[in-house]
C-alpha positions in Angstrom: -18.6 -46.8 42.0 -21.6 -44.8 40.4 -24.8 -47.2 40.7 -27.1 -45.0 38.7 -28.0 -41.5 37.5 -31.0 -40.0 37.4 -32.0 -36.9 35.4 -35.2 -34.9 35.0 -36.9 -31.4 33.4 -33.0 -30.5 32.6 -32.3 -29.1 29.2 -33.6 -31.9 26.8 -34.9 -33.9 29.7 -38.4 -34.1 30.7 -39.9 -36.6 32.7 -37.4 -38.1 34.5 -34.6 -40.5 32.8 -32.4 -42.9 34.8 -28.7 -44.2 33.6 -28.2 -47.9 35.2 -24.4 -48.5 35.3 -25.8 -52.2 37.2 -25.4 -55.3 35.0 -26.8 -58.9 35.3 -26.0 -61.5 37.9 -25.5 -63.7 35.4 -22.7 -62.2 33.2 -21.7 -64.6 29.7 -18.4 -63.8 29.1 -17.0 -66.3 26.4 -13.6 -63.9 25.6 -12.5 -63.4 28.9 -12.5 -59.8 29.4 -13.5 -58.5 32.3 -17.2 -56.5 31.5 -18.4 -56.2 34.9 -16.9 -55.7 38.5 -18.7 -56.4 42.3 -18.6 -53.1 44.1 -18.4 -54.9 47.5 -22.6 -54.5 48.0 -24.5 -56.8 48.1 -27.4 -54.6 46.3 -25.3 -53.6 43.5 -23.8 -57.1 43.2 -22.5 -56.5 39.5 -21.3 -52.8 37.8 -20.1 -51.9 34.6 -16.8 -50.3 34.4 -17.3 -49.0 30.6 -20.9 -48.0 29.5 -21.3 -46.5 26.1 -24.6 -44.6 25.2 -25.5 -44.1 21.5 -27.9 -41.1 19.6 -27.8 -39.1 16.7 -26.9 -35.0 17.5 -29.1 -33.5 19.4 -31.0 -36.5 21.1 -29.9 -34.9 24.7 -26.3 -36.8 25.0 -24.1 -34.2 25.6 -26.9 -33.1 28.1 -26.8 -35.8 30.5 -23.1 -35.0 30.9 -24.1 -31.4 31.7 -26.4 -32.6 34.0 -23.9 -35.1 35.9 -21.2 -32.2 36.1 -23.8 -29.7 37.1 -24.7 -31.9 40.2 -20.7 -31.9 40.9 -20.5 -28.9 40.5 -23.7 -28.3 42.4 -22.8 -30.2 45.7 -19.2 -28.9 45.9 -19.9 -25.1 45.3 -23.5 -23.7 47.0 -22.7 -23.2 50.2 -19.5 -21.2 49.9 -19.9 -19.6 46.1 -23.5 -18.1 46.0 -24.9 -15.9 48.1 -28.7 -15.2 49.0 -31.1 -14.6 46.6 -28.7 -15.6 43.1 -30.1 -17.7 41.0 -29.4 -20.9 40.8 -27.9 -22.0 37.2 -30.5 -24.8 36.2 -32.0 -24.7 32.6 -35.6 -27.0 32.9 -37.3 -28.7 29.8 -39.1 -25.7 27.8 -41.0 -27.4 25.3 -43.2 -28.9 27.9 -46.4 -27.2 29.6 -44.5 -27.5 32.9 -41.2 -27.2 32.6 -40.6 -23.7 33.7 -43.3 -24.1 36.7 -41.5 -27.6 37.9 -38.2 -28.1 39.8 -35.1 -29.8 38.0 -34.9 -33.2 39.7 -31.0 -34.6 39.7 -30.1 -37.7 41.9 -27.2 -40.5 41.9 -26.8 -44.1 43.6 -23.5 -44.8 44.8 -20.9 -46.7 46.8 -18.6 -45.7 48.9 -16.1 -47.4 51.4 -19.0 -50.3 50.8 -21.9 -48.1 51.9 -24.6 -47.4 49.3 -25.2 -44.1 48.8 -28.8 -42.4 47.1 -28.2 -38.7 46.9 -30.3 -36.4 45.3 -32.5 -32.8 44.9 -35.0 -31.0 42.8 -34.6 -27.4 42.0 -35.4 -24.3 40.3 -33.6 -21.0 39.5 -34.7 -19.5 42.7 -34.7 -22.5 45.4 -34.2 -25.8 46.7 -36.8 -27.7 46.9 -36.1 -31.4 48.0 -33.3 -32.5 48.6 -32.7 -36.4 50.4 -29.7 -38.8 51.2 -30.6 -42.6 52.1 -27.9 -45.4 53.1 -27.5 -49.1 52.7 -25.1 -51.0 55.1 -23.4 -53.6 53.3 -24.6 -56.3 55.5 -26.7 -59.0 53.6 -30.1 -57.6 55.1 -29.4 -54.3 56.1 -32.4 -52.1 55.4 -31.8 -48.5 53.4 -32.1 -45.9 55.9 -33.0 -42.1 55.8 -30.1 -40.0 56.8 -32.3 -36.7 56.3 -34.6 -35.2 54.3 -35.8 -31.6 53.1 -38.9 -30.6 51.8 -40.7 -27.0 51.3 -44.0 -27.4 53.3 -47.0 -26.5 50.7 -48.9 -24.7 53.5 -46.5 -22.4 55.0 -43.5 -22.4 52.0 -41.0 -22.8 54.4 -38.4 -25.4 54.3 -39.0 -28.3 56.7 -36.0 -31.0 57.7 -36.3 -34.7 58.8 -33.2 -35.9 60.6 -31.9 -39.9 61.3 -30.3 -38.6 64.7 -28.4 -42.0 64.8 -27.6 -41.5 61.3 -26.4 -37.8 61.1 -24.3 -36.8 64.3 -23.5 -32.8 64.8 -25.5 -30.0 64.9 -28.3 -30.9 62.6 -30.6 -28.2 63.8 -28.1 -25.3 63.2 -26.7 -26.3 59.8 -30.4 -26.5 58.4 -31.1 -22.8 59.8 -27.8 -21.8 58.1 -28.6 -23.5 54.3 -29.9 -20.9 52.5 -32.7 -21.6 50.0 -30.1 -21.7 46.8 -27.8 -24.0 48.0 -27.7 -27.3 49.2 -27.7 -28.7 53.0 -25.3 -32.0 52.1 -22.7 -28.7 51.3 -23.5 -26.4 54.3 -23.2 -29.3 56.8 -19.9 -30.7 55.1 -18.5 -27.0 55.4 -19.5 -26.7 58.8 -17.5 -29.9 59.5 -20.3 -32.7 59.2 -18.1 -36.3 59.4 -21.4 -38.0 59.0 -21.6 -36.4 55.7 -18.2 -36.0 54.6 -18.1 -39.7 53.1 -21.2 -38.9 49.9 -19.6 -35.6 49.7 -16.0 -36.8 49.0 -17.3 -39.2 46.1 -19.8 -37.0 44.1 -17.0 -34.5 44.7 -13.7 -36.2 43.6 -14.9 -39.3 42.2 -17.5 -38.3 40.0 -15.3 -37.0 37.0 -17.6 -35.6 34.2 -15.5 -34.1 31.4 -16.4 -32.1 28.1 -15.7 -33.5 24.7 -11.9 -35.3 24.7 -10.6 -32.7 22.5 -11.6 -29.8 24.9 -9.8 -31.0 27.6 -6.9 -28.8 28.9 -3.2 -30.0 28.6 -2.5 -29.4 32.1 -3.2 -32.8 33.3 -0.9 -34.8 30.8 1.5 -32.0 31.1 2.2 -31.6 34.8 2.0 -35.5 35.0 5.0 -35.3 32.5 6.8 -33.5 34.3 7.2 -36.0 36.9 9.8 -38.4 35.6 8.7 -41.1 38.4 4.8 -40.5 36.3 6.1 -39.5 32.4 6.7 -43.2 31.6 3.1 -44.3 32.1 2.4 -41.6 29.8 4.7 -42.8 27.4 3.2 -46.2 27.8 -0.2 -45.2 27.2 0.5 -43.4 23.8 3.1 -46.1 22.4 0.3 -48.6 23.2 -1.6 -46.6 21.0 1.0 -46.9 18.1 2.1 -43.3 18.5 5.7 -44.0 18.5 6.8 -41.6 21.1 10.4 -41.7 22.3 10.2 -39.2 24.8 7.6 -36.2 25.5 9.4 -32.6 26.8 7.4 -29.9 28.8 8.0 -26.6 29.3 6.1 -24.7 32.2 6.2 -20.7 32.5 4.1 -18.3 34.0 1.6 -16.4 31.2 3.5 -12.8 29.6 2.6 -10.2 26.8 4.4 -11.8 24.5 1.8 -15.2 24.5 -0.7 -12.5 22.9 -0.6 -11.6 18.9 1.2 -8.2 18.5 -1.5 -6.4 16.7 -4.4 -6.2 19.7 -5.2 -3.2 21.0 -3.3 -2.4 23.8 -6.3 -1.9 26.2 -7.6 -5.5 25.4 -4.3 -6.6 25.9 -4.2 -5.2 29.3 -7.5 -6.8 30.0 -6.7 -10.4 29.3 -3.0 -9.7 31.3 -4.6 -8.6 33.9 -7.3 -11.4 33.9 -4.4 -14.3 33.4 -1.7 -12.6 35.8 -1.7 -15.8 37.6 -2.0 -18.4 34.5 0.6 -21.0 33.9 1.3 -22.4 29.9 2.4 -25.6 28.8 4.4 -26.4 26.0 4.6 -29.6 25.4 7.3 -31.2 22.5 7.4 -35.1 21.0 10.3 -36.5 20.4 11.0 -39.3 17.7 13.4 -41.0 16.0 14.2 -40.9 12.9 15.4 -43.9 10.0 18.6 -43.2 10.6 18.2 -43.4 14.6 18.6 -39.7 14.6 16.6 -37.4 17.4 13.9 -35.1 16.0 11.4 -32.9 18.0 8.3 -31.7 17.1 5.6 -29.6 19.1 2.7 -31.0 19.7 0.3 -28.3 17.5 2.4 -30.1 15.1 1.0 -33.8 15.5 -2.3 -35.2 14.1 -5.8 -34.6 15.7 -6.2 -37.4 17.2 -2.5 -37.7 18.9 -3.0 -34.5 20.3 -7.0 -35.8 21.8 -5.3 -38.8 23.0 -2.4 -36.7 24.9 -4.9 -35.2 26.7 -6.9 -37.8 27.8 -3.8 -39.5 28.9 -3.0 -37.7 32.2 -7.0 -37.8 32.8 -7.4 -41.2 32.0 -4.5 -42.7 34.2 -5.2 -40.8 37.5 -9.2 -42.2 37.1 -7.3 -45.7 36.6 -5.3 -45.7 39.4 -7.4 -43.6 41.8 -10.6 -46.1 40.8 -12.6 -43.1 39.7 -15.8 -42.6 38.2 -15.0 -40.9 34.3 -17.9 -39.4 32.4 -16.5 -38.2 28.7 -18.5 -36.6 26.1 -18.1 -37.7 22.3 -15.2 -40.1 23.3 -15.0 -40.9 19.9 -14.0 -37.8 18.0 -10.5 -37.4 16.3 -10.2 -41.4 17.4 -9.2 -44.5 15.2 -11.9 -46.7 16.5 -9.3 -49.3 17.2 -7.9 -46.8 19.2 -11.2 -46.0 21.2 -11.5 -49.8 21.8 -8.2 -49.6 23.6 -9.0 -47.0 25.8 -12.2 -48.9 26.7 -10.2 -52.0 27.0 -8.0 -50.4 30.1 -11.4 -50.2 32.0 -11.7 -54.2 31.5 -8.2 -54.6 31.8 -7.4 -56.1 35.7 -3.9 -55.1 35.1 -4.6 -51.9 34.4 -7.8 -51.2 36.6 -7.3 -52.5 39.7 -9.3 -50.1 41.8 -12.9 -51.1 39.8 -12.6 -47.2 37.5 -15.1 -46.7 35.6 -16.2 -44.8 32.3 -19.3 -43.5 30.8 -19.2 -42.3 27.5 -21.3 -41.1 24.6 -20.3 -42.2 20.6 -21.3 -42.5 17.6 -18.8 -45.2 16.7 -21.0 -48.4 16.0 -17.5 -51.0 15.8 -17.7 -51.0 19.4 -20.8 -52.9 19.0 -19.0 -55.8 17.5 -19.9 -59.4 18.9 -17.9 -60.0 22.0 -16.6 -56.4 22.8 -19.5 -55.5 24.6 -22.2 -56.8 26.4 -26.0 -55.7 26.2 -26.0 -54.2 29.7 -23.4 -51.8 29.1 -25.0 -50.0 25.8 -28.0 -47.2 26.2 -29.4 -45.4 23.7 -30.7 -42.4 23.6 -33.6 -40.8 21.2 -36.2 -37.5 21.6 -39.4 -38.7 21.4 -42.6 -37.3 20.1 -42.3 -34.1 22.7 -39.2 -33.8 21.6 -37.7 -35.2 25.2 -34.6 -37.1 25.4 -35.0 -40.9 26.5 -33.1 -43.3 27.6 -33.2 -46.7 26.6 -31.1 -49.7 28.0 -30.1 -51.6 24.8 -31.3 -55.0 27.2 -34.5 -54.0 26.3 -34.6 -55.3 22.5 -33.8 -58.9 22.3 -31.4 -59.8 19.9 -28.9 -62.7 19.7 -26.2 -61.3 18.1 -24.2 -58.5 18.1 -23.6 -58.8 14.2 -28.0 -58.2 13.7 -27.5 -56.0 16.7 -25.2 -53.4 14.9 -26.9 -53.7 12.2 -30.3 -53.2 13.6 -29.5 -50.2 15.0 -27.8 -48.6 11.8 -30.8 -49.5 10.2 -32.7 -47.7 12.8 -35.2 -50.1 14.1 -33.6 -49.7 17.6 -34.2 -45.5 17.6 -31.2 -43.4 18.2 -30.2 -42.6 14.7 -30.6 -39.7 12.9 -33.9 -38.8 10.7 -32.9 -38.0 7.7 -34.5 -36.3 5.1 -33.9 -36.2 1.1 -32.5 -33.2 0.3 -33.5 -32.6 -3.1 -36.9 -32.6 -1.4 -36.3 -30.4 1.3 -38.6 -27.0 1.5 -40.3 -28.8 -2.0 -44.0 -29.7 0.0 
């Protein structure tokens, strides 16, 4: 379960901002619903398995997500996809005096198999420059423990490591002289067969799941899931829950041809995009109903609404985080969503009959409804506003006491919370 993010001179991100997925000890929960889960440490004690965080475009949201795939993407890819001397694909704060000059710092809190996990690194575009991994045993006083650590020495410029030898078994020495200066030792090590380090890998590598906006997700997911009859049905129950009415949901798989492009393109950039997608694989995917009458009818799904066809393909996403107990981090979850249904999809993650393996989802929205009395609780909402140097900040919602929800919601639409849009008049627009 993801304890925290941290984020810093990334994109909109300046001095460093941290995302608490923790929740208080002492959880009010007058409904019922489950808001929080224990993720079997004793320091992380509660978690919240659905954490929303609000701000008006262009406050930095869609950037943390960036930031939380990059260091996936990051830790699974620099030992064995770079090579020496390519830059490494971080974008730092530019409106700042430093931001160029300073390292991008990313870093995440986890736990995993009830170890706590703090993993993290700073970088620019032509180097690593720290990079550290600490662990917390789950017994009641166990100290947090360096497993290593990797610093550039200011004096010489060369990279200098610290090993726990009782923490990290192998051959420490050797995967340190083989990490290059772009990529990252946690991935060289795990490549060269680490065990000690395979466990932190696995979970920022298949557990952390940060995803673009819903309706840019591929079909693939949903699809192939589909066309598992043992698998379709929970499919089918997720989008009849949803009032969607399905009867049944056909796919078609067949390798990409010249006759999936429009006739009229040139032949040579026809040729280029054949050769490219020799290998690709289409879906198409068909809904049936029925009719008044009880009569079959079948439609393709280009055919159905927005939102159907968003909530199709968060479907096969969304049930393999549920049953697998992953970590899901959507952008704009809201978009081409009733808002009754987006509180259903959030209600899965407090459902213990649907989430049995404590998943969990991060998401961003602009939807205020979910910020009705009871549905939430204060530990589970950020929100997110630039401030005066235009950097994005985070801010736990905790933070401003308010009683109710109701003066909550309306607070914040109001804009006394921050993390609304600042609108102008525009009859007086270019006027001064």
């Amino acid at each position: 379960m993801l304890v925290d993010f941290t984020v810093g001179n990334f994109r909109s991100f300046d001095a460093p901002q941290r995302l608490s997925l923790a929740v208080g000890r002492d959880l009010k929960d007058p409904t019922g619903r489950l808001r929080s889960a224990g993720s079997g440490h004793p320091a992380a004690p509660n978690l919240a398995l659905a954490t929303c965080i609000f701000g008006p475009n262009a406050c930095g949201k869609s950037n943390l997500v960036r930031a939380m795939y990059f260091f996936r993407w990051f830790v699974a890819s620099s030992a064995k996809d770079r090579q020496q001397g390519e830059p490494i694909e971080v974008t730092p704060f530019l409106l700042g005096a430093v931001g160029e000059a300073a390292p991008t710092e990313l870093a995440a809190a986890f736990v995993h198999e009830g170890i706590l996990y703090q993993y993290g690194f700073t970088a620019d575009r032509a180097r690593v420059h720290e990079e550290w991994l600490y662990v917390t045993e789950p017994a009641a006083r166990s100290r947090t423990a360096e497993v290593f650590r990797r610093a550039i020495d200011p004096e010489s410029g060369q990279t200098k490591y610290r090993f726990n030898a009782k923490r990290l078994k192998g051959a420490r020495e050797r995967w340190a002289a083989e990490t290059r200066d772009n990529a990252l030792f946690l991935s060289t090590a795990v490549m060269r067969n680490s065990e000690s380090l395979s466990p932190p890998f696995a979970w920022i590598t298949r557990s952390l799941r940060p995803l673009p906006a819903a309706e840019a997700l591929p079909l693939a997911v949903t699809a192939d899931r589909c066309l598992d009859p043992a698998r379709r049905g929970s499919v089918l129950a997720f989008l009849n829950a949803l009032d969607l009415s399905f009867q049944d949901v056909e796919v078609e798989k067949r390798p990409f041809s010249r006759k999936d492009l429009p006739p009229d393109l040139p032949d040579a950039m026809a040729d280029d995009i054949c050769s490219q997608l020799s290998s690709a694989v289409l879906h198409s995917v068909s809904t049936i109903h029925t009719t008044s009458d009880g009569r079959r009818r079948v439609f393709s799904l280009d055919d159905e609404s927005d939102g159907t066809r968003v909530l199709f393909q968060l479907a096969g996403p969304l049930l393999d985080v549920l049953e697998r107990g992953l970590t899901l981090v959507v952008d704009e979850l809201h978009r081409s969503l009733h808002p009754h249904a987006l509180k259903h999809l959030i209600q899965l993650f407090h459902n213990t009959d649907y989430n049995k393996h404590n998943a969990q989802l991060v998401f961003t929205s602009h939807d205020t409804s979910i910020l009705a009395r009871g549905f939430l609780h204060r530990d589970q909402i950020w929100l997110m506003d630039k401030g005066a140097r235009q950097a994005s900040l985070l801010v736990p919602a905790s933070d401003f006491k308010v009683r109710e929800f109701e003066a909550f919601q309306k607070m914040y639409l109001e804009g006394r919370l921050g993390a609304v849009p600042r609108l102008q008049d525009i009859c007086h627009v270019g006027q001064q």
